[in-house]
N, C-alpha and C positions, 0 to 999 in steps of 0.2 A: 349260496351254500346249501347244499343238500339237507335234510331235516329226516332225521331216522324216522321210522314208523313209531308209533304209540307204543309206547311198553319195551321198545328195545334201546338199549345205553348205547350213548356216542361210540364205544368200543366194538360195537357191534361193526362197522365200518373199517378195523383191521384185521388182518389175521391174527390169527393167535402167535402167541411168541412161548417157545419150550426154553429150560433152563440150559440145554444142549446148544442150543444157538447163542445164546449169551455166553458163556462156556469159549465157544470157540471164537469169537467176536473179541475176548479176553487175551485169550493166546493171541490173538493177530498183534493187536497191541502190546503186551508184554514181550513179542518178539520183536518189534520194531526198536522196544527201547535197547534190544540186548541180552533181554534174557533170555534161558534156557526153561518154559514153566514146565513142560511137560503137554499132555493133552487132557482134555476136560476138564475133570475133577481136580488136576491137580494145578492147571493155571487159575481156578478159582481159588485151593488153599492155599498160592500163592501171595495172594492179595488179603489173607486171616492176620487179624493183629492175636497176640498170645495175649490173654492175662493170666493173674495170681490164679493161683487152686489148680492147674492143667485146664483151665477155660480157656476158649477163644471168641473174638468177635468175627464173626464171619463176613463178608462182603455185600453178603447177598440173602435175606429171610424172604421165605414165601410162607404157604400157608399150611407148611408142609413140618415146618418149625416151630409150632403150636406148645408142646411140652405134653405134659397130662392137664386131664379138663381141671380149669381154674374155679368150676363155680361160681357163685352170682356173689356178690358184695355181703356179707353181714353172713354170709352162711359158709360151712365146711367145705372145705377145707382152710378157707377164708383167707386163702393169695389175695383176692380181690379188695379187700378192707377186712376190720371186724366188727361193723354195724352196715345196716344196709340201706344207710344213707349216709354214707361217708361221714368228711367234714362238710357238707352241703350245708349244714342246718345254721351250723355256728362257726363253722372251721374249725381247722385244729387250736389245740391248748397250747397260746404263745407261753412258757417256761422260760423265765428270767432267774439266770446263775446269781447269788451273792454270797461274794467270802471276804469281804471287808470284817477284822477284828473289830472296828469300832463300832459301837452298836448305837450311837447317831448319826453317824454317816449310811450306815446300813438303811437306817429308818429312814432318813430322808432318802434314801436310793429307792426303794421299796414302793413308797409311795408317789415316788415319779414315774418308777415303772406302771401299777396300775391305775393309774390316772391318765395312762398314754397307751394303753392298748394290750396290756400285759394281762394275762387270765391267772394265772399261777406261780406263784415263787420257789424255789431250789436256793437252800438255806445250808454252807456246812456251816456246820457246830462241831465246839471242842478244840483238843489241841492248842498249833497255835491260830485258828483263827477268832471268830465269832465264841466267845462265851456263852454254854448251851445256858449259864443264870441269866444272860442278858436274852434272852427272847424274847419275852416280854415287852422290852423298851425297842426291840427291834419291829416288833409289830404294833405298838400303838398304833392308832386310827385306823389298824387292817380292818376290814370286815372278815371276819373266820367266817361264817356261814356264807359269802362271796366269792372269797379267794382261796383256790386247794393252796396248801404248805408240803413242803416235800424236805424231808430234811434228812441232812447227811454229817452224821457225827461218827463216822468210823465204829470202834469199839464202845463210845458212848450210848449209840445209840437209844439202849433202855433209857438210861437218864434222860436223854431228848425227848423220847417220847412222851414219859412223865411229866416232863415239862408244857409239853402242848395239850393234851391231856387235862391239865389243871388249868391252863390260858382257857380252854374249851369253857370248862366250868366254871370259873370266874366270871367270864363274861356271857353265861349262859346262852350260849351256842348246842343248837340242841345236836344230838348226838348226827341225828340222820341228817342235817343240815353240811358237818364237816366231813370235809374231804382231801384229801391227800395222800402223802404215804413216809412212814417213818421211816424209810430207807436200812433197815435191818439186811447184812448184806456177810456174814460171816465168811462166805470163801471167796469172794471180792477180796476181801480187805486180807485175808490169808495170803492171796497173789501180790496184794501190793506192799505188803512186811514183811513174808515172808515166815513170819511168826504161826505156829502149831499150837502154841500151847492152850491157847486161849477158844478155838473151835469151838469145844464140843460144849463149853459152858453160852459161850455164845449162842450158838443153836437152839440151845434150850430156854436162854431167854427170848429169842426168835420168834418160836413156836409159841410163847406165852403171849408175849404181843400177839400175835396172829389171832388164838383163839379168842382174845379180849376185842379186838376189832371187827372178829365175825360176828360176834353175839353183842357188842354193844356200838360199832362205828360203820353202816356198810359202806360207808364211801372211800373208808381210808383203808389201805392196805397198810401190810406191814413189813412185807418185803422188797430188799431191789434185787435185780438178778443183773448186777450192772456188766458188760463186757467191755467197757471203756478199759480196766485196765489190762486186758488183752492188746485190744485196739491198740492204746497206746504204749505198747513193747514192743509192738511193729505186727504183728498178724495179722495175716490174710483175710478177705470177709469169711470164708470157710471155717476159718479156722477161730474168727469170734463167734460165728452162730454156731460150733457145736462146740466152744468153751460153756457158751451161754447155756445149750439144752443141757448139757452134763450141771450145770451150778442148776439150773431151774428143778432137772430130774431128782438132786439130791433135796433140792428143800420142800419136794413135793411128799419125798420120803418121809422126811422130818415131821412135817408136820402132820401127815395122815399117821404115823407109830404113834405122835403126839394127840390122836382122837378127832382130829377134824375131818369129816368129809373130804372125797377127793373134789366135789364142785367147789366146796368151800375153802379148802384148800387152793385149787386154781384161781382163784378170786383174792389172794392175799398175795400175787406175786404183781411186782411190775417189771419190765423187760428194759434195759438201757442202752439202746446204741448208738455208735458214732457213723454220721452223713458228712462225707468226704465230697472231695471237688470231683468226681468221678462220678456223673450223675447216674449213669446208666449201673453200674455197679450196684451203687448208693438203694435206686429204687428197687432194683433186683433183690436187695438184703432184705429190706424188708418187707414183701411179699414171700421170699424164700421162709423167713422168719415165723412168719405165722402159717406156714403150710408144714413144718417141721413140727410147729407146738401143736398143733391140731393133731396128728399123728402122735404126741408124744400124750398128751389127752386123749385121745379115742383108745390105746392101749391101755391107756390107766382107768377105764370105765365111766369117764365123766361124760357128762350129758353135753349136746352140742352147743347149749346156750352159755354152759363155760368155759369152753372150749377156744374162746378166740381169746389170743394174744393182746395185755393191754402193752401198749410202745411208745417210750420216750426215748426221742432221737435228739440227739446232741452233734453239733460240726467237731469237726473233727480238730483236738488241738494237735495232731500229727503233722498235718497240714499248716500248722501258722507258722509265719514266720517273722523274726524280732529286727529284721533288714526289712526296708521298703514297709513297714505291714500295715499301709493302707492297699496295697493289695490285698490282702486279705477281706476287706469288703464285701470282693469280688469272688473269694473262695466259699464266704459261708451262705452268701447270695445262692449259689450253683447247690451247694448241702444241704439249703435250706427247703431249698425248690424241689429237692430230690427226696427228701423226705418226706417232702408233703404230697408228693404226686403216689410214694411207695406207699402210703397209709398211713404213715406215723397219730399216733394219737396226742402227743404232746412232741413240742419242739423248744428244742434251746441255743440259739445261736451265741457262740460267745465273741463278746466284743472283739475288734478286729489288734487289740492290741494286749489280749491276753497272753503274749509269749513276754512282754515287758515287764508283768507283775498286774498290780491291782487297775481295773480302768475306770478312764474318767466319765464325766457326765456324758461328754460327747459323743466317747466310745459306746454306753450301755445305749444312749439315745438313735443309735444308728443300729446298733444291735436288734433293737426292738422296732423301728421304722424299715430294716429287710423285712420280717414277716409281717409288717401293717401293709406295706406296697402290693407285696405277694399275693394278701390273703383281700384285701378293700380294694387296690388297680389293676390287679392281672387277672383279680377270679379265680385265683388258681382251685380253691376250695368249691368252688360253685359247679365242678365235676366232678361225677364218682368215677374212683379208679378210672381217671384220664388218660392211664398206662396200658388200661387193660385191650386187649386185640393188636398191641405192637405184637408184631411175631419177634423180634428180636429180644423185646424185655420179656415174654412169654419164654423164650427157650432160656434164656439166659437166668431167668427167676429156675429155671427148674432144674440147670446144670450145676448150680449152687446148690440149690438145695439137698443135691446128691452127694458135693463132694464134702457141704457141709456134715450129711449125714453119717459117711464113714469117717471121717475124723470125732463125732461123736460117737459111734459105737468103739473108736477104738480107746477113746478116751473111758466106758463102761468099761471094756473088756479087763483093763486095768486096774479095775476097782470103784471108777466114778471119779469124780473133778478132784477131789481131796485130795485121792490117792497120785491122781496125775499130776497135780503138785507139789506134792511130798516128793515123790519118785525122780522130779526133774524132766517128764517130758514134757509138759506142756512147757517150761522155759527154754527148754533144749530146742522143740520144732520149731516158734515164733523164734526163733533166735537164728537159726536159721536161715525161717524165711527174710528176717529180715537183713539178713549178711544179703541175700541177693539183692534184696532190693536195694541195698545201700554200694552195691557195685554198678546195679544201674544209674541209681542215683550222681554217683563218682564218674560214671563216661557222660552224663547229663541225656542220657537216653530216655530220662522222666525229667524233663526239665522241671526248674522252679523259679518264675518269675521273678524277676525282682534282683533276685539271689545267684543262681547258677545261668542264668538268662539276665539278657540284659538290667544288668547291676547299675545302678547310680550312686558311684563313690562318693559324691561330693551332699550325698543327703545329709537333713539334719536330725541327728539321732531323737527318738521322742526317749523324754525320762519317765519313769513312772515308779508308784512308790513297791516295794518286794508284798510278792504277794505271798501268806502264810504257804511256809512249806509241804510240800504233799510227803505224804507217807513215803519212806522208802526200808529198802531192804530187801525188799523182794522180787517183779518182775521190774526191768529198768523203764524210765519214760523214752521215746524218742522223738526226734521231729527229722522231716525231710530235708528240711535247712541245715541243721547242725553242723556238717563237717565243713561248708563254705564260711556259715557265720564263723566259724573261728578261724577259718583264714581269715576273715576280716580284720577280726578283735585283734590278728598279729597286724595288719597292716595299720591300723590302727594305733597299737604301741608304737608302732616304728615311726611315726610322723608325731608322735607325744615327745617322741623323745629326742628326734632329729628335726623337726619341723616340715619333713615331707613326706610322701609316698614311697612304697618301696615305685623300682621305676623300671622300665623298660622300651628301650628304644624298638621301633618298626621300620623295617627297610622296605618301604613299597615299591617294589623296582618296574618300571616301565610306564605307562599309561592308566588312568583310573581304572579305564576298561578291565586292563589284564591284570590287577592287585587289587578292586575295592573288594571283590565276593570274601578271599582269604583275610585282605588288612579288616576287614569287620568281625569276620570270624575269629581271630588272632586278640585283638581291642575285648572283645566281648568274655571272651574265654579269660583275659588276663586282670580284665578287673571286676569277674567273678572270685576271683582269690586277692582285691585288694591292693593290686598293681596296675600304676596308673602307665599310661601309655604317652610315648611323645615319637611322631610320626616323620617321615618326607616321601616325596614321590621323586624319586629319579630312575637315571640307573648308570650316572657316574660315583665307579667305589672311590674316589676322591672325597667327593660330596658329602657322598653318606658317611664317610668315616670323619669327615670334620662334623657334619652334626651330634655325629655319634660325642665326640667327644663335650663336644656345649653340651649335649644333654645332663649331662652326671649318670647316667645309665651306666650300668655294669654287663647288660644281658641286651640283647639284642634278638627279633625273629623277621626271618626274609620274609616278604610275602608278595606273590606275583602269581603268571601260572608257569603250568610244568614246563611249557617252550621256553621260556625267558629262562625259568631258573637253569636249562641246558646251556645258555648262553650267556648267565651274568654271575649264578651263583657263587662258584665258586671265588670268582675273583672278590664281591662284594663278603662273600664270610672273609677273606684272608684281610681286606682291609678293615675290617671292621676290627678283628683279631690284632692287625699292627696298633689299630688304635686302641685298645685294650679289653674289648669284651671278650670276660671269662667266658663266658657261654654263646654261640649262635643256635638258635634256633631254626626251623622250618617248618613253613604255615602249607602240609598237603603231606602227601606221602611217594613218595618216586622208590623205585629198585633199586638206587641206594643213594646215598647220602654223597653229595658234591664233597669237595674238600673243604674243611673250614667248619662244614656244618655238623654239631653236636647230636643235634635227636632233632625230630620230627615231631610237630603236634597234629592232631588232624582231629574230625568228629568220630567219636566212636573209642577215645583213645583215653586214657583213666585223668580224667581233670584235675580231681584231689590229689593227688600223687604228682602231676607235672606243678600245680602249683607251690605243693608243699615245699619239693625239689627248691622253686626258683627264691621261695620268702628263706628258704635256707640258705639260700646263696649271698642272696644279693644283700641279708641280714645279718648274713655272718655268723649264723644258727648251725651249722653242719655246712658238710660238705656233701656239692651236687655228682653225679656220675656223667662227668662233663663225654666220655665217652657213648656213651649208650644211646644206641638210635631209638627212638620209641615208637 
């Protein structure tokens, strides 16, 4: 082997390679498979995935896709982190959720948690959970000057804080020793009641807290700027980071008319968001995050040392799901990871079975054991901004941050977050965006494991006890699962009350070869909504139509390929039709439909809608459009 000279890179030894070459190297291939890209530029945005906000992932980043300069870690704009040793030193603040009412189950949860690797607690009070009088007994044997508290009492809040406040003093906890943040959060909690009335009195208790934490608590804050319940109404990351800057810009108002410093002011807010299964997204937000607040600070006159975004990231409960959700695991594993690599300054994974209700030991024990692995075996914290010089999270941090940022001035231009809730767009847009997404969701374009993706009917449901109601009224909660899980919960009834599944026969006609791709496709799709499947391979319509009939099925779907169904379909829908199924199916899509056969399924094709059709049939719920090819 050759051995380059001193000082020159193994590369040195090829030619250089331009993105023009690559480009048409694309086209070659893209036409061999059939398609039509175009030339250059356009066989590469051939190969762009679309996301939310009019963002794209591209194919291909060079060095050319940089964004604007990130600056160095701990400093302005502060993409890079907001201290300039990341979480090197200690890692980030593992943030442990509790909304257990019982306030010895809490206690004992609490101190399992920080006896096992937990830095900081997230506490609701009030309503119907946690009793904000029982705090006290929820934190016996805490150490307060140890452990930050973070508490979340809706409207209560004042009283919470008062609460914690006189725990401090009781147990003489000296002032600059405690840390957390009373979660004071008035047009949060406005989006998720939907309630006006109580705002402006709100605020102004806000602003009080605030100034009593400047002057006597520096560790604790007194605001959250939470966009979780953005998040969770279905909104774009766009369109939570510039919910968030319009809530963060109004309470920075508040409290600077209220007499505070705008530094000190910036130092009484914390920022809250959701780390979804979409890592790269995920990291992108929160670098976007704090390159927006930094700009939203240097217009407001603040000094650069206050200037950097504090950030607590929470997984996403959009993303859980109440089928299968020990996957989920593996969703907040990926959220977790994404957070911590985007900056996040505290993290909260929520157990993998919080779409159930309240979780058990085992659940918060695995909750808190993802970020011990992450942050003690993988090191993840032992690098600063690990993200930083991808060119792909570099442009992608900075295309966000743009589309974030005109969804925040248009949210201003309106009047500020208040007003855009009152008014009805902030509910109108996420509502919106989220019809699309629930239309991808429905052709399974954004699969979801478990659920819309290979489903296992035969699981066994976990029980779990109801967890205190969240606030409603106002923006709605959503999850990606939702419109499958209730196909479920129908298929479900249907076997409580009959002793089996709704059912559907499969006609695999010919050889495994020529029907396993569609008979999997077909299986998978249909007990995604609940409907269990019973199969044969032939391709005598005798055959099939005596199975058909031992099945108890009522619906029936061909599956094979396109050559066979020219030569068997028709015959095998008419028997199956003599032998009584209401409905035939077809697993693929052809120029038109053989005789016999009803509609057409295929990928791409509305899933929710063909299932709902079939639990109405074969349930005797409605009637299907036994006509319509789909």
């Amino acid at each position: 082997m050759k051995v380059p000279p001193e000082g020159l890179p193994l590369a040195a030894e090829f030619p250089a390679a331009h993105r023009e070459q690559w480009q048409r190297l694309v086209e070659g291939v893209l036409r061999k498979s059939g398609a039509q890209p175009g030339d250059g530029p356009a066989a590469e945005q051939a190969l762009a995935t679309t996301l939310q906000d009019g963002l794209s992932a591209r194919p291909l980043y060079t060095a050319e896709n940089t964004g604007a300069e990130a600056g160095y870690p701990g400093f302005a704009p502060f993409v890079r982190g907001g201290r300039p040793q990341g979480s090197a030193v200690a890692g980030w603040d593992v943030r442990q959720r509790h909304a257990d009412p019982d306030r010895r189950r809490t206690n004992e949860a609490v101190l399992a948690d920080l006896e096992n690797g937990v830095g900081s607690l997230w506490l609701e009070l009030g309503g119907d959970g946690l009793p904000i009088a029982a705090l006290p007994e929820a934190l016996t044997g805490v150490y307060l000057d140890l452990a930050a508290v973070a508490l979340d009492a809706g409207a209560e809040f004042a009283d919470a804080a008062e609460q914690l406040f006189k725990l401090y003093e009781e147990r003489e906890v000296s002032p600059a020793a405690a840390a957390g943040n009373l979660g004071a959060d008035p047009l949060g909690l406005q989006a998720r009641t939907g309630d006006t009335t109580r705002t402006d009195a709100l605020l102004a208790d806000a602003a009080a807290l605030a100034a009593r934490c400047a002057a006597d608590y520096p560790r604790v804050r007194a605001l959250t700027v939470d966009a979780l319940p953005y998040h969770e109404a279905g909104a774009s990351p766009a369109q939570e980071l510039g919910c968030s800057l319009a809530t963060g810009v109004a309470y920075l108002r508040a409290l600077t008319t209220a007499g505070l410093p705008v530094d000190a002011a910036l130092g009484q807010l914390e920022f809250r968001y959701a780390a979804d299964g979409d890592q790269f997204l995920t990291i992108a937000k929160f670098r976007a995050a704090r390159r927006l607040w930094a700009r939203v600070a240097e217009v407001s006159g603040a000094s650069a040392e206050a200037s950097a975004q504090r950030q607590h990231a929470v997984t996403s409960r959009v993303m859980m799901t109440a089928r299968d959700p020990w996957v989920n695991m593996l969703r907040t594993t990926v959220a977790c990871l994404a957070a911590g690599v985007g900056g996040a300054d505290a993290v909260t994974v929520l157990p993998f079975d919080t779409a159930l209700g309240l979780p058990d030991a085992f659940a918060r024990r695995i909750a808190r054991n993802t970020q011990s692995i992450l942050l003690e075996e993988s090191h993840l914290a032992r690098v600063i901004d690990p993200a930083g010089g991808s060119w792909y999270v570099e442009q992608l941090s900075e295309e966000l941050a743009h589309a974030a940022w005109a969804w925040f001035q248009e949210i201003e231009r309106t009047g500020g977050q208040r007003a855009a809730l009152e008014s009805g767009l902030v509910g109108e847009r996420i509502a919106a965006t989220w019809a699309e997404r629930s239309a991808k969701l429905a052709k399974r374009r954004e699969p979801v494991t478990g659920v819309s993706e290979f489903p296992h009917l035969e699981e066994q449901p976990l029980v779990r006890e109801p967890a205190p109601a969240a606030p409603g009224g106002g923006l709605p909660q959503v999850r990606r699962a939702e419109a499958y899980e209730a196909l479920r919960d129908r298929s479900d009834a249907f076997r409580a009350a009959t002793g089996e599944r709704p059912k559907l026969f499969l006609a695999s006609i010919g050889t495994a070869a020529a029907h396993t791709a569609r008979t999997t496709f077909a299986a998978n799709l249909f007990q995604a909504g609940g409907i269990a499947t019973v199969s044969l391979e032939s391709a005598d319509p005798a055959a099939f139509a005596e199975a058909f009939r031992a099945s108890g099925a009522t619906v029936a779907c061909l599956c094979s390929s396109d050559a066979l169904y020219g030569e068997h379909a028709a015959a095998v829908a008419g028997a199956l039709k003599e032998a009584g199924a209401r409905r035939v199916l077809l697993a693929g899509r052809l120029a038109e439909a053989p005789a016999g056969v009803d509609a057409f399924i295929h990928a791409g094709g509305d899933a929710v809608a063909v299932l709902t059709s079939l639990l109405d049939q074969i349930t005797g719920a409605g009637s299907a459009d036994e006509d319509k090819v789909a």
